[in-house]
N, C-alpha and C positions, 0 to 999 in steps of 0.2 A: 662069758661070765666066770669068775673067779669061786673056787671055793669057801673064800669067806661072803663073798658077796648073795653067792646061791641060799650059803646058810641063812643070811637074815632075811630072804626075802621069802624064807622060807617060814620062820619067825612072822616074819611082821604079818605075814600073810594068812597066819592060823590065829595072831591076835585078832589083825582084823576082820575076818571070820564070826570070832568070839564078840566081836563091838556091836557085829551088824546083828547078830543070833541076840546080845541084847536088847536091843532097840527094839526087835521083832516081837519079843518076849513082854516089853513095856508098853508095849499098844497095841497087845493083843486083849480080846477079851478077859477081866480079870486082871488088867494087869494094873501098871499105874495109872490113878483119875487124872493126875495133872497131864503124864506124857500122853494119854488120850484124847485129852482136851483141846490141847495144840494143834495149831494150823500154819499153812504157809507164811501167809501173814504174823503170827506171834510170834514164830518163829524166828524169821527176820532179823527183828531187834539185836538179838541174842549172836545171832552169828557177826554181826555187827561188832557188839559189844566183844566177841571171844577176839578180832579178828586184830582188835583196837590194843587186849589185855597181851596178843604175844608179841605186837611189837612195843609195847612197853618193857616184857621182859628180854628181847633182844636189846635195846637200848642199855639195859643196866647189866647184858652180858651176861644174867641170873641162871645160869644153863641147867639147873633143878628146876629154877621154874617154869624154863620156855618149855622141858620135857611135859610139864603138867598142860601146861597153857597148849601147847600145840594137841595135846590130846584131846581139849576141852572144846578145840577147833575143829576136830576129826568130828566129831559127836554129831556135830550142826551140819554138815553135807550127807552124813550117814540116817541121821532124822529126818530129813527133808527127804531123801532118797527113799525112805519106809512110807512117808506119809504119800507120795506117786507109785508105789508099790501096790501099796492099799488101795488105790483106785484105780489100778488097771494103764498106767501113765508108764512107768520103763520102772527098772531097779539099780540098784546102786550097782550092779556088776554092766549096766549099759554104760554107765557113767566111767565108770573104769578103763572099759572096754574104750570110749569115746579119746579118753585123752591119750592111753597107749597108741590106740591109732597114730593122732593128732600128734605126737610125741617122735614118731618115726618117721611119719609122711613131711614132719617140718625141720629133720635133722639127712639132708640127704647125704651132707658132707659125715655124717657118721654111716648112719645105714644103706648108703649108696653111694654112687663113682664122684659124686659134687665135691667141688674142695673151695672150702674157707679157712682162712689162716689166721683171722682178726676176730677177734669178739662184733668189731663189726659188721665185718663180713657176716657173719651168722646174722645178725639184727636185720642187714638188707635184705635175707634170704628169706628168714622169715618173714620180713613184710607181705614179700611177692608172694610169696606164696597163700599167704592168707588173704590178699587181694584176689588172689586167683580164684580161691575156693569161696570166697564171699560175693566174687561178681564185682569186684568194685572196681571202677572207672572203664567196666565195659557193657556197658546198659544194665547196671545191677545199683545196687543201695549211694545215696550221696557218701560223700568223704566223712559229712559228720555223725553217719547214723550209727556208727563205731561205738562212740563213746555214750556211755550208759550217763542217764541225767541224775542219778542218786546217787553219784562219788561225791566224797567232799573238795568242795569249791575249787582248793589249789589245784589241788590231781585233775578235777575235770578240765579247770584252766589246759594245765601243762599237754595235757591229751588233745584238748581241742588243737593249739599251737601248732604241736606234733604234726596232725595230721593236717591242717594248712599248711603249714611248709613242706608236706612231703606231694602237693600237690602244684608249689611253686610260689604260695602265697607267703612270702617271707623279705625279711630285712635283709640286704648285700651283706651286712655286715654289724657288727656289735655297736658298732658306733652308731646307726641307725635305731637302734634300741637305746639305748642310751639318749638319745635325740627325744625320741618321743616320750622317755620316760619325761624328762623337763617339759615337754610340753603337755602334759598330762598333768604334772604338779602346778604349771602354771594355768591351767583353765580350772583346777580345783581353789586355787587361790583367786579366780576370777567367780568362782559359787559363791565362796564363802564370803566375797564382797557382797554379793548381791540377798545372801541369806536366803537360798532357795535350799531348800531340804531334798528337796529331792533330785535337784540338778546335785549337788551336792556329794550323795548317795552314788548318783551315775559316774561320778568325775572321780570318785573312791574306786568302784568297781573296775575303772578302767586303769587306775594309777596298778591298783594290782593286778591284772591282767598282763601290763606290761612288765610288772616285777616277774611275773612270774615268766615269761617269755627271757627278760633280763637273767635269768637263774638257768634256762634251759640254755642260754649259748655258752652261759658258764660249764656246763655239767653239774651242775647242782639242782638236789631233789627239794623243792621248794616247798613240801610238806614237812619233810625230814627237818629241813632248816628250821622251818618254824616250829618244829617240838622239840626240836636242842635250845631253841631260845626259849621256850616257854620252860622248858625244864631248870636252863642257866635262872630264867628268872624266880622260879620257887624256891631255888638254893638261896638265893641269894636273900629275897625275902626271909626265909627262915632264917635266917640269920639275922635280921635288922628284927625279927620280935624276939630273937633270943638275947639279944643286947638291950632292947628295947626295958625289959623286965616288965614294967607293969601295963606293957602295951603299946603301940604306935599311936593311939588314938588322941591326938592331943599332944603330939610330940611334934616340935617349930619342924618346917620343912627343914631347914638347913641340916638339921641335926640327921632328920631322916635320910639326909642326901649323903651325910656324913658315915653312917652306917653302909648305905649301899658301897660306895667307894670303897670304904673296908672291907667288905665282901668280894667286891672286885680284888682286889690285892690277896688275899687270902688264897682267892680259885688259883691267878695268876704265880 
């Protein structure tokens, strides 16, 4: 390690000191009613919610406010760590401790004689090895018990995938996806003849299921995707009510259609 590098971890490591010395302090007797009142459970939310606020401010590049936002992130593992403290469960320096291990036993190609050359090469290393240490596919956890059931939908998608094809369960080839993507749109157009709600629902969940399969042979992060589009689209929107003047509400489609197009050509 480098002398500038020593310095800040030397830094960041008497802040974070300072974070945890707080935390300690707000849920200790006397201290704050609200941060005392919290539980794993309420907690939750929050770390959610903080988890959601930095990668909005990476998106918009905001690097004052990812600095706020990631500390706001810090807070919620460092709380959660006090509130297992307090009953006798591990502390945040076990936590620490867990990942630095985890951190060197999964980089052999740095801390040991292993050699990877690829970014890939790393990804396959670490599979195996966290296969290793998990027991999986040698009388140890199924392939799916990986992935956590409380990510949101795409990400669990793309993980489930993931780990089906890393077990053999996959398309030869894009065009295979592609294939099933049309036959997927077409047994949804075979629901919505029949007007069943809930076949309907099914034939949705699987159209995107396969989108999202379609994204991974791409290399594309299909949540990512879908918050650049939802973002193109509130630009855009904002703009068809800023032209709009006294509102969209009552304004002929065509015109409305007229404004988005203008907003397209503007981004463009």
């Amino acid at each position: 390690m480098n002398i500038v590098s020593d310095e800040r971890a030397a830094e960041a490591g008497s802040k974070f000191g300072q974070l945890v010395a707080l935390m300690a302090r707000l849920r200790a007797p006397g201290g704050c009613p609200w941060d005392r009142k919290q539980t794993f459970d309420t907690i939750e939310s929050y770390l959610l919610e903080e988890t959601y606020e930095v990668m909005e401010a990476i998106e918009r590049r905001d690097w004052a406010g990812l600095a706020e936002e990631l500390g706001d992130l810090l807070l919620q593992p460092v709380f959660l760590a006090e509130m297992a403290a307090e009953e006798g469960r591990f502390t945040i320096a076990d936590s620490l401790q867990a990942i630095n291990e985890k951190l060197v036993r999964r980089h052999p190609h740095v801390f040991g004689d292993a050699v990877a050359e690829t970014a890939e090469d790393v990804k396959v290393r670490w599979d195996e090895i966290k296969k290793r240490e998990k027991g999986d596919g040698v009388g140890g956890t199924a392939a799916l018990e990986g992935v956590p059931r409380n990510l949101p939908a795409l990400v669990e998608a793309e993980k489930i995938s993931q780990k089906a094809a890393g077990v053999g369960f996959e398309w030869p080839d894009i065009g295979g996806v592609v294939e099933k993507l049309q036959e997927e749109a077409a047994e949804l157009a075979e629901a919505r003849a029949g007007a069943d709600q809930e076949q309907m629902a099914d034939e949705i969940g699987d159209l995107l299921f396969t989108l999202v399969n379609l994204a991974r042979f791409l290399k594309v992060d299909p949540e990512q995707a879908l918050r650049r589009t939802n973002a193109r689209f509130r630009r855009r929107f904002a703009h068809m009510e800023a032209q709009a003047g006294a509102g969209l509400a009552g304004m002929p489609l065509e015109r409305m259609e007229e404004l988005w197009q203008e907003a397209k050509r503007l981004e463009n």
